[in-house]
C-alpha positions as a Python dict, from the first residue, in 0.01 Angstrom:
ca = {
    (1, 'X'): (0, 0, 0),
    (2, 'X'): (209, 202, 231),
    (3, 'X'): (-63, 492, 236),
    (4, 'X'): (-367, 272, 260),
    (5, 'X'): (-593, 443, 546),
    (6, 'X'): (-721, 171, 829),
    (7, 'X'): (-1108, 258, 842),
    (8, 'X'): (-1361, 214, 1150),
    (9, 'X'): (-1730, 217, 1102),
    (10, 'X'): (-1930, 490, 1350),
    (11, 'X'): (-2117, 182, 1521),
    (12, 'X'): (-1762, -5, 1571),
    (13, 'X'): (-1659, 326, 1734),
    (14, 'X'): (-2003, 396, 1929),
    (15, 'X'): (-1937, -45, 2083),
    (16, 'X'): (-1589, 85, 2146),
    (17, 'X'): (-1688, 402, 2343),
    (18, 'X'): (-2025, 154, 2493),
    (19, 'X'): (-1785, -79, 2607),
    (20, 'X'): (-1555, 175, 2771),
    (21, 'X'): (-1226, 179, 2570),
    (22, 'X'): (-1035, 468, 2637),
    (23, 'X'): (-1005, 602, 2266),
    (24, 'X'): (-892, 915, 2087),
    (25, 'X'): (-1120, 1028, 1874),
    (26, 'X'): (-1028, 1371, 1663),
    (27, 'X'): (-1339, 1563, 1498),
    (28, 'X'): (-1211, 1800, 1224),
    (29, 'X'): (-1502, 1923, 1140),
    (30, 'X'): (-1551, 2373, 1132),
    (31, 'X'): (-1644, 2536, 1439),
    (32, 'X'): (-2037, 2556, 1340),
    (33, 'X'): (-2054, 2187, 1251),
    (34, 'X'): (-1930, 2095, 1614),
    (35, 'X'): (-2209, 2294, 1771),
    (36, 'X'): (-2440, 2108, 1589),
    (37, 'X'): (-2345, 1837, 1783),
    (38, 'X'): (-2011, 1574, 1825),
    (39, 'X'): (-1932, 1233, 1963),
    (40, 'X'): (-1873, 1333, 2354),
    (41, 'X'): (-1536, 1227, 2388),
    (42, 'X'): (-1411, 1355, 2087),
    (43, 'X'): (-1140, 1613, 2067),
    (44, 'X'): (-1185, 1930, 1824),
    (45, 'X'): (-905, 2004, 1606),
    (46, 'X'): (-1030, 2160, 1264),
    (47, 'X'): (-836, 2021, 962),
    (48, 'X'): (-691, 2335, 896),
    (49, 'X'): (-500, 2353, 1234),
    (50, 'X'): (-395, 1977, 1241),
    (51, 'X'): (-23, 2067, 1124),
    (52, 'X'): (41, 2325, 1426),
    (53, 'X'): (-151, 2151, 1669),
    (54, 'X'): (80, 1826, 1626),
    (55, 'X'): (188, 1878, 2018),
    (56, 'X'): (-158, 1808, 2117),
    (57, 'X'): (-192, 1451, 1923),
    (58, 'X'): (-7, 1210, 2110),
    (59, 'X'): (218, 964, 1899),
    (60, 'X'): (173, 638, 2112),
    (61, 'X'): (-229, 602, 2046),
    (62, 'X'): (-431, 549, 1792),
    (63, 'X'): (-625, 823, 1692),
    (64, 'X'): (-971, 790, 1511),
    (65, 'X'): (-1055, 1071, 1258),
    (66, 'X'): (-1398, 1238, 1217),
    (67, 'X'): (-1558, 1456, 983),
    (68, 'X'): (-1922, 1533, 833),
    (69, 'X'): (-1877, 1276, 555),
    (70, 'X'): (-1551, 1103, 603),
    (71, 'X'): (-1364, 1280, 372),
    (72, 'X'): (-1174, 1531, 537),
    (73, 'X'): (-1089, 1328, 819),
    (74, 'X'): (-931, 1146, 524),
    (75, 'X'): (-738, 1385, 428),
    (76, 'X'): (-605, 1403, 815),
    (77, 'X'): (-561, 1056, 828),
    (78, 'X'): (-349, 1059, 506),
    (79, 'X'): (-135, 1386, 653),
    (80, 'X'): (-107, 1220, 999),
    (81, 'X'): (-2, 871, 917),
    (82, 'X'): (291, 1064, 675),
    (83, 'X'): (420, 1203, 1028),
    (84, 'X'): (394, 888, 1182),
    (85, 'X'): (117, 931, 1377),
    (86, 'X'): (-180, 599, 1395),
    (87, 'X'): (-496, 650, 1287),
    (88, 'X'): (-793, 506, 1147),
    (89, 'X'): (-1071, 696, 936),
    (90, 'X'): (-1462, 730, 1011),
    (91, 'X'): (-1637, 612, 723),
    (92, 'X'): (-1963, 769, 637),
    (93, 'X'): (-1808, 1032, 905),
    (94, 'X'): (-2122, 1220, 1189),
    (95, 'X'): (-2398, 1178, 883),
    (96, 'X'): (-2367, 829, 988),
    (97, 'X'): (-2322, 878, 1362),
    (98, 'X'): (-2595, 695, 1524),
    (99, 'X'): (-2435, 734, 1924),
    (100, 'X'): (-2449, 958, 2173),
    (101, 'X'): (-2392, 1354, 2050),
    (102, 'X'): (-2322, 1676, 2285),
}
């Protein structure tokens, strides 16, 4: 299926960040929901803002999409891999997050 969504698990992403990969990791989660804590490395974009912030995603990596749930990072994934863009969705999204949070 040309819109299937690649998926990553939050403890595949926590070995990945363990073992030092240099990965992009977008949280677009609201404002409040960040403060309550995100994956260090992670780069806040809400979803809302992910069409005119475009110039800040770069299109040669892979990004990997987070939200509360896994749902609206999704819904990024779905918009982003439309423009082109590489990602891979969260599942189970922060609820699940069992690394390292700032």
């Amino acid at each position: 299926m040309e819109n299937e969504i690649k998926t990553i698990t939050p403890a595949d992403v926590d070995k990945l960040l363990k073992d030092g990969k240099k990965i992009s990791i977008i949280d677009v989660r609201e404002d409040e929901e960040v403060e309550a804590g995100k994956i260090p490395t992670a780069k806040h974009i809400r979803l809302m803002e992910i069409p005119e912030r475009l110039d800040e995603i770069e299109k040669e990596k892979e990004h990997i999409m987070v939200c509360r749930s896994g749902r609206r990072s999704e819904n990024a994934s779905l918009f982003l891999q439309e423009q082109g863009y590489k990602v891979k969705n969260m599942i189970g999204g922060m609820l699940e997050w069992e690394g390292e949070k700032k």
